[in-house]
C-alpha positions in Angstrom: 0.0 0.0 0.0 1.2 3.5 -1.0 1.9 6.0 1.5 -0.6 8.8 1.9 -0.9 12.8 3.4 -4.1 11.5 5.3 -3.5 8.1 6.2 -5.8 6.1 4.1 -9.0 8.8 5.2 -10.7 10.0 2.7 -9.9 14.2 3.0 -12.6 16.5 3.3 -12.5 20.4 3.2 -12.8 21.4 7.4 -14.5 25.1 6.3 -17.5 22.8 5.4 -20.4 24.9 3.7 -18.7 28.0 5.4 -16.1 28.6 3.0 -18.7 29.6 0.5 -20.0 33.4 0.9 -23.6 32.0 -0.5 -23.8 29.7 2.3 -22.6 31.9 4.8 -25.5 34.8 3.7 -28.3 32.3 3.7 -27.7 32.0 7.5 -26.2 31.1 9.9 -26.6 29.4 13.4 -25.4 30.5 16.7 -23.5 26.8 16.4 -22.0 27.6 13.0 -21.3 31.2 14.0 -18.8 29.8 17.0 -17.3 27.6 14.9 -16.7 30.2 11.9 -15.4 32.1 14.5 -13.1 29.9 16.1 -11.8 28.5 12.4 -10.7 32.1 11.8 -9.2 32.4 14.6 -7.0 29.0 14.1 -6.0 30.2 10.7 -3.8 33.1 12.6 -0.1 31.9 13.1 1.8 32.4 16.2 4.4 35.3 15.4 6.9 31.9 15.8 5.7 29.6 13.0 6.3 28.8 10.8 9.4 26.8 12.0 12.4 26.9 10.2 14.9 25.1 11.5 18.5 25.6 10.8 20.5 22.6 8.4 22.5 21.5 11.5 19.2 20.6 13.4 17.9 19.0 9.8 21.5 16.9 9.4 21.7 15.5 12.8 18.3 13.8 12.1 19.3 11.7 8.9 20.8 8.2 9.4 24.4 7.6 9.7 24.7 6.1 6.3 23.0 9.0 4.5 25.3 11.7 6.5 27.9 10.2 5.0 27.1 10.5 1.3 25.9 13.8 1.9 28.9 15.5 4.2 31.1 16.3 1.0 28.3 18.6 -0.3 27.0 19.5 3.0 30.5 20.9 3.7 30.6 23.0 0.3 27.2 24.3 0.9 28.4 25.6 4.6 31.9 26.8 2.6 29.1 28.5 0.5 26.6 30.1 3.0 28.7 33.3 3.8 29.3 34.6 0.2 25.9 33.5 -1.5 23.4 33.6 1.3 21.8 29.7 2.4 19.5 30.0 -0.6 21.9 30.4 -3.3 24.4 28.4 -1.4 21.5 25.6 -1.6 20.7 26.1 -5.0 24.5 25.6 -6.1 25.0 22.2 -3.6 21.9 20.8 -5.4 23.0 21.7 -8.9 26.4 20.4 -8.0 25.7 17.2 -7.5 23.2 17.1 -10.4 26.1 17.9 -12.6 28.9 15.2 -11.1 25.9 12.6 -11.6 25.5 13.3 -15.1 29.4 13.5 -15.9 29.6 9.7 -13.7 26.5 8.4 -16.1 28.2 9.8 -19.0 31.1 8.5 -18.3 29.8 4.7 -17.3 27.8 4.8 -20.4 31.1 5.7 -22.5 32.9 3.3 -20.7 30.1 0.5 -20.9 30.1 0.8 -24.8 33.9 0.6 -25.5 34.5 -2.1 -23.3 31.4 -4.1 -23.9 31.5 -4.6 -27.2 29.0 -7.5 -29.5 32.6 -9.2 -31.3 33.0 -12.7 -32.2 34.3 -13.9 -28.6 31.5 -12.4 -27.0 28.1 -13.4 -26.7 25.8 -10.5 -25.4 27.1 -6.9 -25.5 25.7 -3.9 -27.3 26.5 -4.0 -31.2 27.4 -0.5 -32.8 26.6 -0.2 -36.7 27.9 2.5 -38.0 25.8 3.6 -41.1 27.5 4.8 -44.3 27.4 8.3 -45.2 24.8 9.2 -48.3 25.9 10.1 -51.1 24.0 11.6 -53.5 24.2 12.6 -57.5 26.5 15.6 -57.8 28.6 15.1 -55.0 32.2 13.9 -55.0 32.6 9.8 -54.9 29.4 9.1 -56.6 28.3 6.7 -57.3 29.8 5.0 -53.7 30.7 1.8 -54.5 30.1 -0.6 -50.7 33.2 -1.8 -49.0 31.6 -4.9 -48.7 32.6 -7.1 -51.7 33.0 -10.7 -50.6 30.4 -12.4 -48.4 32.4 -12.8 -45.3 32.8 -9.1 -44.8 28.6 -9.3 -43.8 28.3 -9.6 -40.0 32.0 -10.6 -39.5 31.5 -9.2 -35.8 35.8 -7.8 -35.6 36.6 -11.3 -36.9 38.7 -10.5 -39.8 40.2 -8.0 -37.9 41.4 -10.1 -35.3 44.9 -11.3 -34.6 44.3 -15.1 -34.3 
Protein backbone atom coordinates (compact mmCIF):
# COMPACT_ATOMS: atom_id res chain seq x y z
CA UNK A 1 0.00 0.00 0.00
CA UNK A 2 1.21 3.50 -1.04
CA UNK A 3 1.95 6.03 1.54
CA UNK A 4 -0.55 8.75 1.89
CA UNK A 5 -0.86 12.80 3.35
CA UNK A 6 -4.12 11.53 5.31
CA UNK A 7 -3.50 8.13 6.19
CA UNK A 8 -5.85 6.07 4.07
CA UNK A 9 -9.00 8.76 5.19
CA UNK A 10 -10.69 9.99 2.70
CA UNK A 11 -9.92 14.16 3.03
CA UNK A 12 -12.61 16.54 3.32
CA UNK A 13 -12.51 20.42 3.25
CA UNK A 14 -12.84 21.37 7.44
CA UNK A 15 -14.53 25.10 6.28
CA UNK A 16 -17.53 22.77 5.39
CA UNK A 17 -20.41 24.94 3.74
CA UNK A 18 -18.72 28.04 5.42
CA UNK A 19 -16.13 28.62 2.99
CA UNK A 20 -18.70 29.62 0.50
CA UNK A 21 -19.97 33.42 0.93
CA UNK A 22 -23.63 32.00 -0.53
CA UNK A 23 -23.84 29.70 2.32
CA UNK A 24 -22.64 31.93 4.76
CA UNK A 25 -25.47 34.78 3.65
CA UNK A 26 -28.26 32.29 3.67
CA UNK A 27 -27.70 31.99 7.54
CA UNK A 28 -26.24 31.08 9.91
CA UNK A 29 -26.63 29.35 13.41
CA UNK A 30 -25.41 30.48 16.68
CA UNK A 31 -23.54 26.82 16.41
CA UNK A 32 -21.95 27.59 12.98
CA UNK A 33 -21.35 31.24 14.04
CA UNK A 34 -18.85 29.84 16.99
CA UNK A 35 -17.26 27.55 14.86
CA UNK A 36 -16.70 30.23 11.92
CA UNK A 37 -15.37 32.13 14.45
CA UNK A 38 -13.08 29.85 16.09
CA UNK A 39 -11.77 28.50 12.43
CA UNK A 40 -10.69 32.08 11.81
CA UNK A 41 -9.15 32.38 14.60
CA UNK A 42 -6.98 29.00 14.15
CA UNK A 43 -5.98 30.23 10.73
CA UNK A 44 -3.85 33.15 12.58
CA UNK A 45 -0.11 31.92 13.14
CA UNK A 46 1.79 32.36 16.23
CA UNK A 47 4.43 35.31 15.40
CA UNK A 48 6.87 31.86 15.81
CA UNK A 49 5.65 29.64 13.04
CA UNK A 50 6.33 28.84 10.83
CA UNK A 51 9.43 26.76 12.03
CA UNK A 52 12.45 26.89 10.18
CA UNK A 53 14.91 25.13 11.52
CA UNK A 54 18.49 25.61 10.85
CA UNK A 55 20.48 22.65 8.40
CA UNK A 56 22.50 21.50 11.50
CA UNK A 57 19.24 20.56 13.42
CA UNK A 58 17.95 19.04 9.78
CA UNK A 59 21.47 16.86 9.39
CA UNK A 60 21.67 15.50 12.77
CA UNK A 61 18.31 13.82 12.07
CA UNK A 62 19.32 11.66 8.92
CA UNK A 63 20.77 8.15 9.39
CA UNK A 64 24.44 7.63 9.72
CA UNK A 65 24.65 6.08 6.32
CA UNK A 66 23.02 9.03 4.46
CA UNK A 67 25.32 11.70 6.51
CA UNK A 68 27.92 10.16 4.96
CA UNK A 69 27.09 10.52 1.35
CA UNK A 70 25.88 13.80 1.92
CA UNK A 71 28.90 15.54 4.20
CA UNK A 72 31.11 16.32 0.99
CA UNK A 73 28.30 18.55 -0.29
CA UNK A 74 27.00 19.53 2.96
CA UNK A 75 30.45 20.91 3.73
CA UNK A 76 30.62 23.00 0.28
CA UNK A 77 27.20 24.35 0.87
CA UNK A 78 28.38 25.59 4.61
CA UNK A 79 31.85 26.80 2.58
CA UNK A 80 29.06 28.53 0.47
CA UNK A 81 26.57 30.09 2.96
CA UNK A 82 28.70 33.35 3.80
CA UNK A 83 29.30 34.64 0.22
CA UNK A 84 25.86 33.47 -1.48
CA UNK A 85 23.38 33.63 1.33
CA UNK A 86 21.78 29.65 2.42
CA UNK A 87 19.51 30.01 -0.57
CA UNK A 88 21.94 30.39 -3.30
CA UNK A 89 24.38 28.36 -1.43
CA UNK A 90 21.50 25.64 -1.63
CA UNK A 91 20.69 26.13 -4.96
CA UNK A 92 24.52 25.64 -6.09
CA UNK A 93 24.97 22.16 -3.62
CA UNK A 94 21.95 20.85 -5.35
CA UNK A 95 23.02 21.73 -8.87
CA UNK A 96 26.42 20.42 -8.03
CA UNK A 97 25.65 17.25 -7.54
CA UNK A 98 23.16 17.06 -10.36
CA UNK A 99 26.07 17.85 -12.63
CA UNK A 100 28.86 15.16 -11.08
CA UNK A 101 25.88 12.58 -11.64
CA UNK A 102 25.47 13.27 -15.10
CA UNK A 103 29.36 13.51 -15.89
CA UNK A 104 29.63 9.71 -13.65
CA UNK A 105 26.54 8.35 -16.13
CA UNK A 106 28.20 9.82 -19.02
CA UNK A 107 31.10 8.51 -18.32
CA UNK A 108 29.78 4.74 -17.31
CA UNK A 109 27.81 4.82 -20.42
CA UNK A 110 31.15 5.74 -22.46
CA UNK A 111 32.92 3.32 -20.72
CA UNK A 112 30.09 0.54 -20.94
CA UNK A 113 30.13 0.81 -24.76
CA UNK A 114 33.89 0.60 -25.51
CA UNK A 115 34.47 -2.10 -23.31
CA UNK A 116 31.43 -4.13 -23.86
CA UNK A 117 31.47 -4.57 -27.21
CA UNK A 118 29.01 -7.53 -29.47
CA UNK A 119 32.60 -9.19 -31.33
CA UNK A 120 32.96 -12.70 -32.21
CA UNK A 121 34.33 -13.88 -28.57
CA UNK A 122 31.46 -12.41 -27.00
CA UNK A 123 28.14 -13.41 -26.71
CA UNK A 124 25.77 -10.52 -25.41
CA UNK A 125 27.12 -6.86 -25.48
CA UNK A 126 25.73 -3.95 -27.25
CA UNK A 127 26.51 -3.95 -31.22
CA UNK A 128 27.36 -0.54 -32.77
CA UNK A 129 26.63 -0.23 -36.66
CA UNK A 130 27.90 2.55 -38.03
CA UNK A 131 25.77 3.57 -41.12
CA UNK A 132 27.49 4.83 -44.28
CA UNK A 133 27.40 8.32 -45.16
CA UNK A 134 24.80 9.20 -48.32
CA UNK A 135 25.89 10.09 -51.11
CA UNK A 136 23.98 11.64 -53.54
CA UNK A 137 24.24 12.60 -57.55
CA UNK A 138 26.47 15.60 -57.77
CA UNK A 139 28.61 15.09 -55.02
CA UNK A 140 32.25 13.93 -54.98
CA UNK A 141 32.63 9.81 -54.88
CA UNK A 142 29.36 9.08 -56.59
CA UNK A 143 28.30 6.70 -57.33
CA UNK A 144 29.85 5.03 -53.68
CA UNK A 145 30.67 1.81 -54.53
CA UNK A 146 30.14 -0.63 -50.72
CA UNK A 147 33.21 -1.81 -48.95
CA UNK A 148 31.63 -4.94 -48.72
CA UNK A 149 32.61 -7.05 -51.68
CA UNK A 150 32.98 -10.70 -50.59
CA UNK A 151 30.36 -12.43 -48.38
CA UNK A 152 32.35 -12.84 -45.25
CA UNK A 153 32.82 -9.14 -44.78
CA UNK A 154 28.65 -9.27 -43.83
CA UNK A 155 28.33 -9.62 -40.03
CA UNK A 156 32.03 -10.62 -39.52
CA UNK A 157 31.53 -9.19 -35.84
CA UNK A 158 35.80 -7.79 -35.63
CA UNK A 159 36.61 -11.33 -36.91
CA UNK A 160 38.70 -10.48 -39.79
CA UNK A 161 40.17 -8.03 -37.93
CA UNK A 162 41.44 -10.14 -35.27
CA UNK A 163 44.91 -11.32 -34.63
CA UNK A 164 44.28 -15.12 -34.30
Amino acid sequence: MASSDTGGVKPFGIARRMARENERLIGMTDEERAWRNQYLKDQILHHDEPVIDDAQAFRQNLNPIRRFYRAPLDKFEDMLVKPLGSKWALIVRFMTGKFFIGVGLTYATYYYFKYNQNTWMRKGGWRVIHSRKPVLPGDPGYPQVSDRTKPSDYASRGFKDSPI
